[in-house]
C-alpha positions in Angstrom: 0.0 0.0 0.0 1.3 3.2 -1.2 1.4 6.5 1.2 -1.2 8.3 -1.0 -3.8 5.3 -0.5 -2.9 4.9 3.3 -3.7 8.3 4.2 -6.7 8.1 2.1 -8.0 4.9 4.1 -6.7 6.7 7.4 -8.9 10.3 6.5 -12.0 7.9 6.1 -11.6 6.5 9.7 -10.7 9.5 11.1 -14.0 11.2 9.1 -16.4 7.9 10.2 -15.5 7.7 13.8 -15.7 11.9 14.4 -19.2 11.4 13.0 -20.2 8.5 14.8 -19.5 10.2 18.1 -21.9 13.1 17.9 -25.0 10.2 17.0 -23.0 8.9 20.6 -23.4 12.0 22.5 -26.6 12.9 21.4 -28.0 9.0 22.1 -27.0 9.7 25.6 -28.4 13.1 26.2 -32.1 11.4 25.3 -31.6 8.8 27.6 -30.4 11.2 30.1 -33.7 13.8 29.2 -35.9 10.7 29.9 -34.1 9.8 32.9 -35.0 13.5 34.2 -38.3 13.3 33.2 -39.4 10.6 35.5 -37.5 11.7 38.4 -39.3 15.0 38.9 -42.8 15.9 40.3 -44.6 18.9 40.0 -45.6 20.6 43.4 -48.2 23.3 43.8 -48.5 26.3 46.5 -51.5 27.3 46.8 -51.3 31.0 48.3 -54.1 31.9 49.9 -52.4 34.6 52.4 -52.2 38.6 52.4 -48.7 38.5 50.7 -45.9 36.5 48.9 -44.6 33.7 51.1 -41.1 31.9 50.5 -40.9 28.4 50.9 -37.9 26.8 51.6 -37.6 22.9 50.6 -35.2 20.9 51.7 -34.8 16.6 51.1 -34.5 14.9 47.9 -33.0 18.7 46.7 -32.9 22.1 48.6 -35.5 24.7 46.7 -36.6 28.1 48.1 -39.6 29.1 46.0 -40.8 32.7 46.2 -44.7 31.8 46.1 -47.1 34.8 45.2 -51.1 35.5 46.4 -52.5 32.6 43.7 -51.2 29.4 42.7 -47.4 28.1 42.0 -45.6 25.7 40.4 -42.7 24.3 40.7 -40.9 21.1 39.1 -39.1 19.2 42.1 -37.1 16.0 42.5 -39.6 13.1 43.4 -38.5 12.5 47.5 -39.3 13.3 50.7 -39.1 16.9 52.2 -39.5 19.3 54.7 -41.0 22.7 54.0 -41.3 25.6 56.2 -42.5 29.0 55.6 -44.2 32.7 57.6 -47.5 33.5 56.5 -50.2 35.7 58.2 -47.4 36.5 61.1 -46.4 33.3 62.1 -44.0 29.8 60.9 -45.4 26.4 59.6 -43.3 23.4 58.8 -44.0 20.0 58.0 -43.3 17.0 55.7 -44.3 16.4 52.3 -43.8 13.4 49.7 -43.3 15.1 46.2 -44.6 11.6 44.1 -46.4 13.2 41.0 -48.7 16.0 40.0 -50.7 16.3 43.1 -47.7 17.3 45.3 -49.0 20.4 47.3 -48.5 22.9 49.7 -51.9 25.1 50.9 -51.0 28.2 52.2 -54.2 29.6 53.9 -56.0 32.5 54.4 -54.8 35.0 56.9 -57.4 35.9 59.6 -58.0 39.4 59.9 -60.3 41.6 61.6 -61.4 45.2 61.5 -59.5 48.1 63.5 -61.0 51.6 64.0 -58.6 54.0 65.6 -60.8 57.6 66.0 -58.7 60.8 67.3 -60.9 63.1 69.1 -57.8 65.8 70.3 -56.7 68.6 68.4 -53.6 66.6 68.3 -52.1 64.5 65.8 -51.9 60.4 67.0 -49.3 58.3 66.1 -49.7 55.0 66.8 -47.1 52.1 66.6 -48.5 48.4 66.1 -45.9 45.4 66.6 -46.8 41.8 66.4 -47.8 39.4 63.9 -47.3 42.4 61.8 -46.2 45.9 61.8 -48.4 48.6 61.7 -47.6 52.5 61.7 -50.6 55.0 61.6 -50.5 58.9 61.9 -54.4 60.2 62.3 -54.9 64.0 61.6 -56.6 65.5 64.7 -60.5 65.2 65.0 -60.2 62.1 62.0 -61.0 58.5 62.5 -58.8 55.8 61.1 -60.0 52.3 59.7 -57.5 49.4 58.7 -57.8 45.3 58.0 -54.9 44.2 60.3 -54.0 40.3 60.9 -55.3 38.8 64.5 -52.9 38.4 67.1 -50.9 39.9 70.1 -49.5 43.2 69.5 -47.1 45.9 71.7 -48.5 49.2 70.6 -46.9 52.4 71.1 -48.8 55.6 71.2 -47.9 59.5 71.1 -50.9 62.1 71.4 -51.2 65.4 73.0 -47.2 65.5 74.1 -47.9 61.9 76.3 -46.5 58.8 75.3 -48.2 55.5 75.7 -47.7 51.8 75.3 -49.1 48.3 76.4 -50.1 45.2 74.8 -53.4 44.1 73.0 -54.9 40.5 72.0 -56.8 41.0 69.0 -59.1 38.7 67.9 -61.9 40.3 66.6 -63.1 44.4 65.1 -61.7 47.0 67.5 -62.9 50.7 68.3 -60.2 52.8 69.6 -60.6 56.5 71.3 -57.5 58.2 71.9 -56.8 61.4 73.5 -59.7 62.4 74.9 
C-alpha cells in the first residue's frame, strides 16, 4: 500500500469515527432527558395569604420558591421533604412526599379583623403596632382611622397630646379605639 492510498483509508476512519461520536453523544443526552423526566414531580402552592410567602424545601434537593397570592408551580425531585414558611405573622413546617402531580402545599387564608382607631384631640396620633405584623398610623386631629390588620398579640406604642403611651393588646376580633380624649 502506497502512502497516498494509506492516508486516504486513514482520513475515512478519522471522518467515520468523528461522525459517529456526535450520533453517541446525542444517544446519551435522550436517555439522560428521559431519565430527568421521571425523576421529577410537580408541586403546587397554593397561596391563599395577604402576601408573597417563600418556601424553603429541603430533602431529595434544597429549593426556596418565592410563592405569590395565587397558585405556584414548581418542578421538584420526586423524594421526601421538609417545607417551612411565615405566613399571616407566624412559621409552619411539615413533611411532604413530592410523588407526582398532586404534590401540594396550601397556604391559607390570613385571619383578619377590623380596626378603628378615632382621634378626638386637636392633636395629631401616632400610633405604633408590633406583632404578627407591623403597623404605623398617623391620624390628623379630630379624624378617624380604619385598617384590616392580621389577628394576634401586638405591643402598641402611642404618642398624642405631648404623652407617650404603650401596652399590649390581644386582637381577635373588630376593635374601636378612642385616643386622646
Amino acid at each position: 500500500m502506497n502512502k497516498r492510498h494509506f492516508l486516504f483509508v486513514f482520513m475515512a476512519f478519522v471522518l467515520a469515527f468523528t461522525s459517529l461520536a456526535p450520533a453517541t453523544a446525542h444517544a446519551k443526552s435522550d436517555a439522560q432527558n428521559v431519565t430527568a423526566a421521571t425523576a421529577n414531580s410537580i408541586l403546587t402552592i397554593s397561596n391563599k395569604s395577604i402576601g408573597p410567602v417563600t418556601v424553603s424545601l429541603t430533602g431529595h434537593g434544597t429549593y426556596t420558591i418565592v410563592a405569590p397570592v395565587g397558585t405556584t408551580t414548581q418542578e421538584v425531585l420526586k423524594g421526601t421533604y421538609k417545607y417551612s414558611y411565615k405566613a399571616c405573622g407566624l412559621s409552619f413546617s411539615g413533611s411532604l412526599k413530592a410523588t407526582g402531580a398532586k404534590s401540594k402545599i396550601p397556604i391559607a387564608a390570613c385571619k383578619t379583623t377590623n380596626l378603628v382607631i378615632q382621634n378626638l384631640t386637636d392633636s395629631t396620633l401616632t400610633l405604633n403596632l408590633v406583632g404578627p405584623a407591623t403597623y404605623y398610623y398617623t391620624i390628623p386631629p379630630h379624624s378617624t382611622s380604619r385598617a384590616k390588620i392580621l389577628r394576634g398579640v401586638y405591643h402598641w406604642s402611642g404618642v398624642c397630646l405631648g404623652g407617650t403611651s404603650s401596652g399590649t393588646w390581644t386582637i381577635t376580633s373588630a376593635r374601636f379605639l378612642v385616643w386622646c380624649r
